[in-house]
Structures are given as C-alpha cells and as structure tokens.
C-alpha positions in Angstrom: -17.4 -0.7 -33.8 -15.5 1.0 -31.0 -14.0 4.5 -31.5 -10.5 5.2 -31.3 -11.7 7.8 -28.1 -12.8 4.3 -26.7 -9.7 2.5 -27.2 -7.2 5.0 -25.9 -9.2 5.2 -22.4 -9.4 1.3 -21.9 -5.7 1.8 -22.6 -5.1 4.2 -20.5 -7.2 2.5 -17.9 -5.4 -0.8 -17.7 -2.3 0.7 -17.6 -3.0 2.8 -14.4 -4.9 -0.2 -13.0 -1.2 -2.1 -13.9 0.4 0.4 -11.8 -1.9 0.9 -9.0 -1.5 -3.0 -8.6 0.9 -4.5 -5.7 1.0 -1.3 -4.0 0.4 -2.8 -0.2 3.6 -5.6 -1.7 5.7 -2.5 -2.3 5.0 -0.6 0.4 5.1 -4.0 3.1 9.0 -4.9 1.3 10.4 -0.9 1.9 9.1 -1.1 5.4 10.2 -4.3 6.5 14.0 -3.5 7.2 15.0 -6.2 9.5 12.9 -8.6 6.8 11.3 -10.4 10.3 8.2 -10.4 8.1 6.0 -7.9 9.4 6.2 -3.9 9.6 6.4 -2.4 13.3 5.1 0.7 13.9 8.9 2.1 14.0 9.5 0.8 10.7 6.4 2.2 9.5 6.8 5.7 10.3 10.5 6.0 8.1 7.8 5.5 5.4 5.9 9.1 6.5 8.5 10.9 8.1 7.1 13.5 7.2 4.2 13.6 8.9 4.3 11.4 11.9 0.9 11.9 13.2 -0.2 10.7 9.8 2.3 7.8 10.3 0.5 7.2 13.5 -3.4 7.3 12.3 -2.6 5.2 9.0 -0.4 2.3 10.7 -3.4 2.1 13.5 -6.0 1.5 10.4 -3.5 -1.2 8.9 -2.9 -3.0 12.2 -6.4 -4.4 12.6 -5.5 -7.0 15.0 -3.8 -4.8 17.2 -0.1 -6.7 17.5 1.9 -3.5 16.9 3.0 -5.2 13.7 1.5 -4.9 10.4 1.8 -8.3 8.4 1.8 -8.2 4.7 -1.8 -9.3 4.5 -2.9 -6.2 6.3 -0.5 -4.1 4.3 -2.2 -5.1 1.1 -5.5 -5.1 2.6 -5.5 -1.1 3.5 -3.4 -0.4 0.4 -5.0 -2.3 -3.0 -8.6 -2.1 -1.6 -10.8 -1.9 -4.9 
C-alpha cells in the first residue's frame, strides 16, 4: 500500500515535470520575431537583456553548428535536456 506521503510527491512530481516540459518550444516561439524559423543571435539576446554576456555564452552553447542561427532543434536540445 502506498502512503499518502508517497502519493502527494509523485503528484507533485509529474506536475513540475508537466511544467518543465516544452521549455526549448517556448523559448524557440518568443525569440523567433520575424517567424523565419530560426533564432539569430540578435533575437536571442531580447530574451537576456539583462545580462548580455550571458546572452552571448548561452546562444554560443545552443548554436552547435555554428550558423549564427539557433533552429528549434537546438533550442530544445540545450533547454529540455533530461
């Protein structure tokens, strides 16, 4: 028999897995403002404007083949990593 201390955490647990999923989809549909499909590096840094140096190191860890663009795959790939 599973305790109610059980059941509230696996609760708790899908729901913030249910959150956490299509991050990288959210993230790739706010950037892309000209909806070219793909995120340039311009685009990118409204997202951290903040913090452009950030902006900078994150978007060169997204772009892995180098384009200057980050496609949706690579968006999703950096961002709902499991």
């Amino acid at each position: 028999m599973k305790t109610p201390m059980f059941l509230l955490l696996t609760a708790l647990l899908i729901s913030v897995s249910g959150l956490q999923a299509g991050t990288g989809e959210k993230i790739f549909k706010k950037g892309d403002k000209d909806n070219d499909g793909k995120v340039s590096a311009e685009e990118f840094m409204v997202l951290i404007p903040s913090d452009p140096a950030k902006a900078t190191a994150r978007f060169k860890k997204i772009d892995h083949d180098n384009d200057g663009y980050a496609s949706l795959e690579e968006i999703v790939a950096f961002y709902d990593k499991k």
